[in-house]
C-alpha positions in Angstrom: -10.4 11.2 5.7 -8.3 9.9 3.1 -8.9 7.2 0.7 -7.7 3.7 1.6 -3.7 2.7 0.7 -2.8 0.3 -0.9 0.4 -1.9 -1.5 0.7 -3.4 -4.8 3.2 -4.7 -7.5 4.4 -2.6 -10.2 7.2 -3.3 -12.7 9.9 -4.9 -10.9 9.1 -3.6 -7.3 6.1 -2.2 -5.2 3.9 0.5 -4.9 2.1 1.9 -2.1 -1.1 3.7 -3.8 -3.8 6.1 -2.5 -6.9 4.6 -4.0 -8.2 6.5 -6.8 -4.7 8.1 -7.5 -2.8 8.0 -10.4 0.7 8.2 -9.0 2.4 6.0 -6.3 3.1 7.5 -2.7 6.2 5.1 -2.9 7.7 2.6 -4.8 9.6 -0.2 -3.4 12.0 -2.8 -4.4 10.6 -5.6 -1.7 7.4 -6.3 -0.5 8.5 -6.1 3.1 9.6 -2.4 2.0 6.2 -2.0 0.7 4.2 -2.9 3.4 6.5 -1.0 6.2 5.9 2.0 4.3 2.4 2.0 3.8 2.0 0.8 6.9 4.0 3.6 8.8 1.6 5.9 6.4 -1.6 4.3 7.2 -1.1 4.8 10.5 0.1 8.6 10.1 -3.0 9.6 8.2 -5.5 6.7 9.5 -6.7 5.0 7.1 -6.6 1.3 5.8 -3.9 -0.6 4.5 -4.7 -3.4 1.4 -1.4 -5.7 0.3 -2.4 -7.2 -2.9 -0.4 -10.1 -4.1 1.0 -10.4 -7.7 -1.9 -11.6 -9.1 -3.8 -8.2 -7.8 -5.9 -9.9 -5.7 -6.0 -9.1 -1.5 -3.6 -10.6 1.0 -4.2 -8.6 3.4 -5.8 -6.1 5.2 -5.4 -3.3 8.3 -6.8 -0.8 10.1 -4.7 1.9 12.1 -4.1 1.5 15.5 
């Protein structure tokens, strides 16, 4: 299984992140970008989705369906 994903801000957009990873899956320019990426991805590989807000702390959470 994969390590949990997560969605968080970075420069002027958004990453979604593999935890433990040094480089983004994705950056986005909106958080509504973000989070329909990583959530499309989260799904694909089953793991766990984390949206952090801007001050890095959790929003948000979700499991695969």
């Amino acid at each position: 299984m994969e390590a949990t994903l997560h969605v968080m801000p970075y420069g002027a957009g958004w990453d979604v992140i593999h935890e433990g990873s040094r480089y983004a899956e994705s950056h986005h320019a909106t958080l509504d970008e973000a989070i329909a990426a990583g959530t499309r991805r989260a799904r694909l590989t089953k793991v766990e989705l984390l949206v952090h807000g801007t001050d890095g702390e959790v929003r948000a959470r979700s499991m695969p369906a």
